[in-house]
MARTORTI-351744 format. One record per atom (N, C-alpha, C): residue in three letters; chain; atom name; z, x, y. Coordinates in Angstrom, 1 decimal, decimal comma, always signed. Each point is the difference from the previous one (the first is absolute). Example, Ala and Ser with C-alpha at 12.3 -4.5 7.8 and 13.67 -1.06 7.14 Angstrom:
[kevex "ALA"; "A"; "N"; [+7,8; +13,2; -5,7]],
[kevex "ALA"; "A"; "CA"; [+0,0; -0,9; +1,2]],
[kevex "ALA"; "A"; "C"; [+0,0; +0,9; +1,2]],
[kevex "SER"; "A"; "N"; [-0,7; -0,4; +1,1]],
[kevex "SER"; "A"; "CA"; [+0,0; +0,9; +1,1]],
[kevex "SER"; "A"; "C"; [+0,8; -0,8; +1,1]],
//
This chain:
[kevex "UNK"; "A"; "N"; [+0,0; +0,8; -1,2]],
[kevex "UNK"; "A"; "CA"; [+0,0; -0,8; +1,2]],
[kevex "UNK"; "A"; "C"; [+0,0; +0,9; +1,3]],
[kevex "UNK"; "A"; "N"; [-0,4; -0,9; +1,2]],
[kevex "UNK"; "A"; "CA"; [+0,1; +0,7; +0,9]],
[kevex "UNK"; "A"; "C"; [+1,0; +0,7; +0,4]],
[kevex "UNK"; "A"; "N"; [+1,5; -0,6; -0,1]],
[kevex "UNK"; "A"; "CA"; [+1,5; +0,6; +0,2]],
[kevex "UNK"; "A"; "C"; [+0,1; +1,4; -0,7]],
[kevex "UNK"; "A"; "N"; [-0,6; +0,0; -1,4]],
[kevex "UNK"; "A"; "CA"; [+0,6; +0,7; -0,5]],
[kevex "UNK"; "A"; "C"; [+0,0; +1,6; +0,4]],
[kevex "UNK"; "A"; "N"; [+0,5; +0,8; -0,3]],
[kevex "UNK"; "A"; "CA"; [+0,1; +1,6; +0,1]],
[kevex "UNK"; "A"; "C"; [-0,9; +0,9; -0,9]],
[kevex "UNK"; "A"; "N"; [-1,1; +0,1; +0,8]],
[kevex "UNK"; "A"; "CA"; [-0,9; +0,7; -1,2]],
[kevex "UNK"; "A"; "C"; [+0,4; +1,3; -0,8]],
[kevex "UNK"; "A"; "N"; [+0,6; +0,2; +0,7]],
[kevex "UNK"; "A"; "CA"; [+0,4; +1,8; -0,6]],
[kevex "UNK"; "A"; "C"; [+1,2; -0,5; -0,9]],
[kevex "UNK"; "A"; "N"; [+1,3; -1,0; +0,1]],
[kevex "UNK"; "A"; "CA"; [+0,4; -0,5; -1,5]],
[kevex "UNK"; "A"; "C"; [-1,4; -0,9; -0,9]],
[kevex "UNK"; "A"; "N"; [-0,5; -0,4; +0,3]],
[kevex "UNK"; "A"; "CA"; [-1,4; -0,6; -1,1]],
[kevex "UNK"; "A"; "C"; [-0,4; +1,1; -0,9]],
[kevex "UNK"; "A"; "N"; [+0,0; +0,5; +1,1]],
[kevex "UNK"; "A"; "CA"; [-1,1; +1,7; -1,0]],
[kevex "UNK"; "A"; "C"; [+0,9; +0,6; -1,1]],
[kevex "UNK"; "A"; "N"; [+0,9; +0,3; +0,5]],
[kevex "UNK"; "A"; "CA"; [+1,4; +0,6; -0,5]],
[kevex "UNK"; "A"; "C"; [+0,2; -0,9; -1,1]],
[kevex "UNK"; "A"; "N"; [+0,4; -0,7; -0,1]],
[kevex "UNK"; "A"; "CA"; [+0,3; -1,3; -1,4]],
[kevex "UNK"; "A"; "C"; [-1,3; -0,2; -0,7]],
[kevex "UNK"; "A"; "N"; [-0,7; +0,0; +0,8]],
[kevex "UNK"; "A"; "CA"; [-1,4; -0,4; -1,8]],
[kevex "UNK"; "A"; "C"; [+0,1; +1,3; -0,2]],
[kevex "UNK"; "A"; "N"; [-0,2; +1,7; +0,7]],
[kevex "UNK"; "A"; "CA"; [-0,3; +0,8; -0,7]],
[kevex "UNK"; "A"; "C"; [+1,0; +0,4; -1,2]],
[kevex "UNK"; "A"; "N"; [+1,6; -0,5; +0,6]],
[kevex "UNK"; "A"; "CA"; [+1,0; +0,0; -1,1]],
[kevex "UNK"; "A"; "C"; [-0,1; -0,3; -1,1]],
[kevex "UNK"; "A"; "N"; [-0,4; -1,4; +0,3]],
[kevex "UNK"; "A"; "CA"; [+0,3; -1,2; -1,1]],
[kevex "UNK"; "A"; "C"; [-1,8; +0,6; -1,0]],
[kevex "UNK"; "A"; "N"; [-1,0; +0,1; +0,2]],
[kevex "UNK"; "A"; "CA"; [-0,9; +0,3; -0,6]],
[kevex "UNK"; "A"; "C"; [+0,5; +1,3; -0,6]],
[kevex "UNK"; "A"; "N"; [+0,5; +1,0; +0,6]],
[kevex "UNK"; "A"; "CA"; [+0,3; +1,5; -1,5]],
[kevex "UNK"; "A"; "C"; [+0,9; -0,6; -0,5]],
[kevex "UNK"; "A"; "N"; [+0,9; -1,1; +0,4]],
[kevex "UNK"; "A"; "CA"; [+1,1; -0,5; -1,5]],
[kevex "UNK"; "A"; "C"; [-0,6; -0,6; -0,9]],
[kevex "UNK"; "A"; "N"; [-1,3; -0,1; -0,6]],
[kevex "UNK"; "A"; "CA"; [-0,5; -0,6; -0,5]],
[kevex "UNK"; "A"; "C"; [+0,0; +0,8; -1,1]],
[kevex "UNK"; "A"; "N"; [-0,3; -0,5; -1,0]],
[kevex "UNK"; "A"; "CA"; [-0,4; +1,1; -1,2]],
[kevex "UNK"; "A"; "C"; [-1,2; +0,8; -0,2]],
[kevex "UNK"; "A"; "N"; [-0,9; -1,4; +0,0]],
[kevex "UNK"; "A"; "CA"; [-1,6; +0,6; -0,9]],
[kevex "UNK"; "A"; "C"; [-0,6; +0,8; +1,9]],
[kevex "UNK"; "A"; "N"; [+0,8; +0,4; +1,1]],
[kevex "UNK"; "A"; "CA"; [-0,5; +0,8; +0,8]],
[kevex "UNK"; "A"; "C"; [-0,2; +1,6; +0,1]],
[kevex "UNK"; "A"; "N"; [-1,2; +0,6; +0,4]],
[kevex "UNK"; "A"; "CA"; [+0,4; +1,6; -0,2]],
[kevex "UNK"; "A"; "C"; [+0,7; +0,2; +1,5]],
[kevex "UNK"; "A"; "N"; [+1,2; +0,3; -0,4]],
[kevex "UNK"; "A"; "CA"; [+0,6; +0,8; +1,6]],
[kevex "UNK"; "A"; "C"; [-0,2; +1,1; +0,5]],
[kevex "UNK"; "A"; "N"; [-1,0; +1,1; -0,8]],
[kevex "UNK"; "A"; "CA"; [-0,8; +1,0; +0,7]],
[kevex "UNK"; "A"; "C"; [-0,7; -0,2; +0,9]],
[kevex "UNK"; "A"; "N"; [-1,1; -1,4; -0,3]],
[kevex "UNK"; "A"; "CA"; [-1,0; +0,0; +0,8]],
[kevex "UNK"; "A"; "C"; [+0,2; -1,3; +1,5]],
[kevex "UNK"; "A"; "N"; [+1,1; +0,0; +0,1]],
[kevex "UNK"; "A"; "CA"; [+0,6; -0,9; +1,3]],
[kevex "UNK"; "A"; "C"; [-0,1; -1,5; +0,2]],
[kevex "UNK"; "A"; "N"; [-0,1; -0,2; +0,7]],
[kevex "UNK"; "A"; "CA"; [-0,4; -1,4; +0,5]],
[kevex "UNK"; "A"; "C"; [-0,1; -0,2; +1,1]],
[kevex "UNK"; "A"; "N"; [-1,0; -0,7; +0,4]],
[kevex "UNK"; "A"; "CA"; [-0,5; -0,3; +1,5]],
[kevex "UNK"; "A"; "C"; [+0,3; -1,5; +0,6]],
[kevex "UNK"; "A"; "N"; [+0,3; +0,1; +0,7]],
[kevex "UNK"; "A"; "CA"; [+0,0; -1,5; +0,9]],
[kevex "UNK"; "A"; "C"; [-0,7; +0,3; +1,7]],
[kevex "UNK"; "A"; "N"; [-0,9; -0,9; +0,0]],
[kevex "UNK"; "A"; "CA"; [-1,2; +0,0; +1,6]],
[kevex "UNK"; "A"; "C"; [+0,3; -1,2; +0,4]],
[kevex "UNK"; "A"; "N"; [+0,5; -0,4; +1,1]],
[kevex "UNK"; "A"; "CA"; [+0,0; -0,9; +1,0]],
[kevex "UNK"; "A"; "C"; [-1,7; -0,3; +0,7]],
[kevex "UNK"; "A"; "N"; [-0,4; -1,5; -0,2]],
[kevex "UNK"; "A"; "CA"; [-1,6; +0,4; -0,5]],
[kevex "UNK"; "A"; "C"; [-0,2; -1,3; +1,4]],
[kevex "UNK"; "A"; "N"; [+0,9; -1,2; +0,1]],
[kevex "UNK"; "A"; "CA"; [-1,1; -0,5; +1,3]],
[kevex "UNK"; "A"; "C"; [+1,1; -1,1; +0,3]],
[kevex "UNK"; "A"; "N"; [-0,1; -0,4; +1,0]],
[kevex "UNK"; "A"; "CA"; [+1,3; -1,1; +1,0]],
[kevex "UNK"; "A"; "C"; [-0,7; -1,3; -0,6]],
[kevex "UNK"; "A"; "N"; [+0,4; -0,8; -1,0]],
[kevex "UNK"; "A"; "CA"; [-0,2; -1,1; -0,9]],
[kevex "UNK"; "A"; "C"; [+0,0; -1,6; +1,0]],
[kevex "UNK"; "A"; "N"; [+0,1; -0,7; -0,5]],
[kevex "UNK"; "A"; "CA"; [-0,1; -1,4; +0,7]],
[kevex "UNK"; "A"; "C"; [+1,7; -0,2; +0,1]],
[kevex "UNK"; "A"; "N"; [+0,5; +0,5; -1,0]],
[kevex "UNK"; "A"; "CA"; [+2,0; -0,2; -0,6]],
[kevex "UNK"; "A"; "C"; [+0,6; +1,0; +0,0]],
[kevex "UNK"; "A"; "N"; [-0,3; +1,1; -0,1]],
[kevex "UNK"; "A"; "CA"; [+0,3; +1,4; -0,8]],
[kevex "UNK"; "A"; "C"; [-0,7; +1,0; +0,6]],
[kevex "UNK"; "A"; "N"; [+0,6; +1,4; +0,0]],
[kevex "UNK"; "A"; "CA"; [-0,4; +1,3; +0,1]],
[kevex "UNK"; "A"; "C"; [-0,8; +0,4; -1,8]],
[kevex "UNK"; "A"; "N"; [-1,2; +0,4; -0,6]],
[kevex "UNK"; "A"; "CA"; [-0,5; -0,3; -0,8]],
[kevex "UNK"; "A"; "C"; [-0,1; +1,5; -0,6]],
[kevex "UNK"; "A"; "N"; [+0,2; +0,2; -1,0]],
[kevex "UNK"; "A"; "CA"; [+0,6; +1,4; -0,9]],
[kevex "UNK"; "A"; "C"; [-0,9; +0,3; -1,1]],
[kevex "UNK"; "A"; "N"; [+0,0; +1,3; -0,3]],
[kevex "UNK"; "A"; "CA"; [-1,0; +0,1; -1,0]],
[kevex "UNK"; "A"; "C"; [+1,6; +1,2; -0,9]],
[kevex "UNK"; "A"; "N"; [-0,2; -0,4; -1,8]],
[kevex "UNK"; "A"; "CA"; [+1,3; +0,9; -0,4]],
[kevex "UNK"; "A"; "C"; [-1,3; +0,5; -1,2]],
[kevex "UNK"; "A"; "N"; [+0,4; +1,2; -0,3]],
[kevex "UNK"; "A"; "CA"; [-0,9; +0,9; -0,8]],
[kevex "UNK"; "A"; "C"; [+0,8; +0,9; -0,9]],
[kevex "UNK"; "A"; "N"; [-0,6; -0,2; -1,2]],
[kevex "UNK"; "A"; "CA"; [+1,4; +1,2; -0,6]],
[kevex "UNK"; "A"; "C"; [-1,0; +0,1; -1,3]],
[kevex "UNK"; "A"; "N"; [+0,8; +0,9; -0,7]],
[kevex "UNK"; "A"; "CA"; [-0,9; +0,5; -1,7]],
[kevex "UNK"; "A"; "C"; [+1,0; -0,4; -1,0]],
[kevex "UNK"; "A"; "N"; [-0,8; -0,6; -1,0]],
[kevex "UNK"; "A"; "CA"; [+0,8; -0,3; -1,4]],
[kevex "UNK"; "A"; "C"; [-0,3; +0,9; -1,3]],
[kevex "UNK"; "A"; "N"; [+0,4; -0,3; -0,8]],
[kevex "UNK"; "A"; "CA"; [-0,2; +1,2; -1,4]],
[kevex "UNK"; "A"; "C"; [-1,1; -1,7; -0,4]],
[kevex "UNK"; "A"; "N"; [-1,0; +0,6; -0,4]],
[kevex "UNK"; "A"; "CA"; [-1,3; -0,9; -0,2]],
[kevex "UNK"; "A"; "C"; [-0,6; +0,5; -1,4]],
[kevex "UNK"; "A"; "N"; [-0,2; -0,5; -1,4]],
[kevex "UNK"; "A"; "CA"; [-0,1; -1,0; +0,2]],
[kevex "UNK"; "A"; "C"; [+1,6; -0,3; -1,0]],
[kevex "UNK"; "A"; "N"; [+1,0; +1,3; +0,2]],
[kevex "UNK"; "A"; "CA"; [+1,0; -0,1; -0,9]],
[kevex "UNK"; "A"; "C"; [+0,9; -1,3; +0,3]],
[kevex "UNK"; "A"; "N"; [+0,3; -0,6; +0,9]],
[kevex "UNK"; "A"; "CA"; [+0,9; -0,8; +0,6]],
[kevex "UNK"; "A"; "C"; [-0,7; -1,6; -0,4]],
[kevex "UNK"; "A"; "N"; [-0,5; -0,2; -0,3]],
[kevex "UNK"; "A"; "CA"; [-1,0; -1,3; -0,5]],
[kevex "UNK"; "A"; "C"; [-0,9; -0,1; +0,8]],
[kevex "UNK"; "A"; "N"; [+0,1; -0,9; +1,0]],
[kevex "UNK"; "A"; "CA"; [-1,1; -0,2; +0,7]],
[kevex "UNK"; "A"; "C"; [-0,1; +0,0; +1,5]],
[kevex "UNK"; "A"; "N"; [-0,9; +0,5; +0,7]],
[kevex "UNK"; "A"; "CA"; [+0,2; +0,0; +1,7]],
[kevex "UNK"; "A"; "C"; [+0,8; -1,2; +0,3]],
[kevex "UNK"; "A"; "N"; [-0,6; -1,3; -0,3]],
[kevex "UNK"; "A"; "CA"; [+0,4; -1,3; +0,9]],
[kevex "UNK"; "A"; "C"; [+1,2; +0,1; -0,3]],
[kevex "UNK"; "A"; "N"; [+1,2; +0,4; -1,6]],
[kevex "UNK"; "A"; "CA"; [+1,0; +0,1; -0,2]],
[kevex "UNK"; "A"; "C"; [+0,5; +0,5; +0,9]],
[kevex "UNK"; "A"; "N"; [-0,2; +1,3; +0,5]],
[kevex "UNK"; "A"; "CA"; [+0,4; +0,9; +0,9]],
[kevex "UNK"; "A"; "C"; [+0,2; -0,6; +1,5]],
[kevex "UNK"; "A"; "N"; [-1,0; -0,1; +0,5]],
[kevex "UNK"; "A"; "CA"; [+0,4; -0,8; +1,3]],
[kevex "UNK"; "A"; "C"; [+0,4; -1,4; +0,3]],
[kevex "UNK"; "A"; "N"; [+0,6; -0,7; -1,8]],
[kevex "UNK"; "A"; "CA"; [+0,6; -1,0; +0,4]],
[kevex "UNK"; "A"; "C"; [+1,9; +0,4; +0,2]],
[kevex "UNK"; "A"; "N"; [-0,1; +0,8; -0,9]],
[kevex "UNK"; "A"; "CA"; [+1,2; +0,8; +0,2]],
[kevex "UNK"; "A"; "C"; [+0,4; +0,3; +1,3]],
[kevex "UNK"; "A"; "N"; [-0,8; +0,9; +0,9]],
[kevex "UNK"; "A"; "CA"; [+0,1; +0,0; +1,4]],
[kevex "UNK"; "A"; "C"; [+0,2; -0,7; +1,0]],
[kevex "UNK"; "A"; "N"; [-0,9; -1,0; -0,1]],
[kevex "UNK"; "A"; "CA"; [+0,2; -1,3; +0,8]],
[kevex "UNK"; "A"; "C"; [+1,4; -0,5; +0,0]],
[kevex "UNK"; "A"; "N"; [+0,1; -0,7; -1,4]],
[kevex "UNK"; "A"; "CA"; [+1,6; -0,3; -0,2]],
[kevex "UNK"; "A"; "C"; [+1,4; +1,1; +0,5]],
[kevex "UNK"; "A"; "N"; [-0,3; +1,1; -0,1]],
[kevex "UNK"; "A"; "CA"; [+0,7; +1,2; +0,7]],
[kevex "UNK"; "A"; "C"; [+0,3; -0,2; +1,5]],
[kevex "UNK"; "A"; "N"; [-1,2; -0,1; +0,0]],
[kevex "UNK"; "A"; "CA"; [-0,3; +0,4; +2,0]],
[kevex "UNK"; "A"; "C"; [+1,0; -1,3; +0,6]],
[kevex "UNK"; "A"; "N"; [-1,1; -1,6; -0,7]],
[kevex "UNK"; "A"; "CA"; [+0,8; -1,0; +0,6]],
[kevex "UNK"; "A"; "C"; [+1,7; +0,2; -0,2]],
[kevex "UNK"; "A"; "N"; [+0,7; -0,1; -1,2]],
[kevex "UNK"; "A"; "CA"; [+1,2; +0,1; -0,1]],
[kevex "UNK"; "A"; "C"; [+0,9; +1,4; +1,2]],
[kevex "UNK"; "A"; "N"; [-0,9; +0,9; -0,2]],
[kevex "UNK"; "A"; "CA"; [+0,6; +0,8; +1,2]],
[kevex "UNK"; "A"; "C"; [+0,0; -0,1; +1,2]],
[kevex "UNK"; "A"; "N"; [-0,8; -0,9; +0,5]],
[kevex "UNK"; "A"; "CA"; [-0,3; -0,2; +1,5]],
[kevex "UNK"; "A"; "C"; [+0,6; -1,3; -0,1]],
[kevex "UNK"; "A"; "N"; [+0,3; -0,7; -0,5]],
[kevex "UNK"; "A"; "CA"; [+0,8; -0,9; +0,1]],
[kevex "UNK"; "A"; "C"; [+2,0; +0,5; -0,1]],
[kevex "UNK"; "A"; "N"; [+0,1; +0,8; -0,4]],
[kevex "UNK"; "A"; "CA"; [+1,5; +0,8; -0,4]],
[kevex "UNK"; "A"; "C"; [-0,1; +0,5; +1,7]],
[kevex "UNK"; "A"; "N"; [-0,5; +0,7; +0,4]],
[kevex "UNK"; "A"; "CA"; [+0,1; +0,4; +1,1]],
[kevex "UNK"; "A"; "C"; [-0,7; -0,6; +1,2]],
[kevex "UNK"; "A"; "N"; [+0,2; -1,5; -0,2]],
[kevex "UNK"; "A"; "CA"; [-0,4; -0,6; +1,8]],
[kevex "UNK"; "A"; "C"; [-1,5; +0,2; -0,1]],
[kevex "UNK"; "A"; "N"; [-1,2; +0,8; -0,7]],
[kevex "UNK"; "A"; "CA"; [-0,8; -0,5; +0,6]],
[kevex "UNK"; "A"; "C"; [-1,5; -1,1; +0,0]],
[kevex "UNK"; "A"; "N"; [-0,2; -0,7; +0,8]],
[kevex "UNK"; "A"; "CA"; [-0,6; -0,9; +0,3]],
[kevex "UNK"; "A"; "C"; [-1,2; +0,0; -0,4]],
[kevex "UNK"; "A"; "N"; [-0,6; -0,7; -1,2]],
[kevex "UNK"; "A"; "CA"; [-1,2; +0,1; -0,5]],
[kevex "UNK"; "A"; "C"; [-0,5; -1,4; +0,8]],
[kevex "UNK"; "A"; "N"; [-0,7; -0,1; +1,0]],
[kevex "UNK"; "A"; "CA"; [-0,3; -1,3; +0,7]],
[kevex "UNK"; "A"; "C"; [-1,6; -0,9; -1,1]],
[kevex "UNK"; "A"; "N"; [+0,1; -1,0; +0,6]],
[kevex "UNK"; "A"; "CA"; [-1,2; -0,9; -0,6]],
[kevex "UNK"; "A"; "C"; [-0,4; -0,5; +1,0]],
[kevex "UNK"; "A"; "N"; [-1,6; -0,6; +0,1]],
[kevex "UNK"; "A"; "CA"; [-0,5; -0,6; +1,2]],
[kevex "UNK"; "A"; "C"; [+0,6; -1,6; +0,3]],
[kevex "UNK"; "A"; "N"; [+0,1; -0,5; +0,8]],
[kevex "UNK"; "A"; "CA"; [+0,4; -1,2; +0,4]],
[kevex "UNK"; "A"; "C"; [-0,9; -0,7; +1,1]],
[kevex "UNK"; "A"; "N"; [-0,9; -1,2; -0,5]],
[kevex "UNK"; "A"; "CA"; [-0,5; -0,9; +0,7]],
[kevex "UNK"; "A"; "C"; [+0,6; -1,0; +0,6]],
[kevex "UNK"; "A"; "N"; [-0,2; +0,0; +1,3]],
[kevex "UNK"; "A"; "CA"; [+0,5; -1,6; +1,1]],
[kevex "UNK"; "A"; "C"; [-1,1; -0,6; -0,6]],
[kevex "UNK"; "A"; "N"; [+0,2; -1,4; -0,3]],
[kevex "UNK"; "A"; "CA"; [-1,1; -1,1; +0,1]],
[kevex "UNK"; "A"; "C"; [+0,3; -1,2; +0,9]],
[kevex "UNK"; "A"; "N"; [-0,7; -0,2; +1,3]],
[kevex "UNK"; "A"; "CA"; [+0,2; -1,0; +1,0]],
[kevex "UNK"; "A"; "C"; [-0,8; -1,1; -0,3]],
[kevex "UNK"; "A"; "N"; [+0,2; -1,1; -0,3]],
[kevex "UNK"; "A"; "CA"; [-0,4; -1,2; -0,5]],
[kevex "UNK"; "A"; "C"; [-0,2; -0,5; +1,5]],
[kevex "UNK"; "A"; "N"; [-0,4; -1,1; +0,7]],
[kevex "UNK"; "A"; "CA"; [-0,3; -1,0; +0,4]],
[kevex "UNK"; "A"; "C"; [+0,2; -1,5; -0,1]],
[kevex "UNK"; "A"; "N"; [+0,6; -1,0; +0,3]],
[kevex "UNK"; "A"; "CA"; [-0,7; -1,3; -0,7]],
[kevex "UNK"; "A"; "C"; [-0,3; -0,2; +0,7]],
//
C-alpha cells in the first residue's frame, strides 16, 4: 500500500523468502519496486529454487505467496485491493 515503508517490505519478503526451504540462499533474492498502481506501490520478488528437485515450480511459489502474505500480515503490512465507487442515479 501506499502507507506502507518500503525499505521494511523489501526487508520482510527478502527474509521470509530465504526461510523458505526449496530456496538457494547463495544466489539472493531480489525485490524492484516496478510502477505507482491504481491501490498499491507494485513489486516484482525474484528468487531461485532447487529445480526440478523440490517438485514443482508452481509448488514453489505457492509456498512463497502463502509466506509473504502471512508475513506481511504479522508485521502491519498492507497488501491493498482496488475499490470501485458506483453512483447510481434514479
Amino acid at each position: 500500500g501506499y502507507e506502507s515503508d518500503l525499505e521494511q517490505v523489501e526487508d520482510c519478503a527478502k527474509r521470509t523468502i530465504n526461510s523458505l526451504e526449496d530456496t538457494i540462499q547463495d544466489k539472493g533474492v531480489s525485490v524492484h519496486f516496478l510502477e505507482f498502481g491504481d491501490s498499491s506501490i507494485n513489486l516484482d520478488i525474484k528468487f531461485w529454487v532447487e529445480y526440478p528437485n523440490n517438485g514443482t515450480y508452481m509448488n514453489s511459489l505457492s509456498k512463497a505467496v502463502k509466506a509473504i502474505k502471512k508475513a506481511f500480515d504479522r508485521e502491519g503490512i498492507n497488501i491493498p485491493f482496488p475499490i470501485r465507487t458506483l453512483i447510481t442515479k434514479n
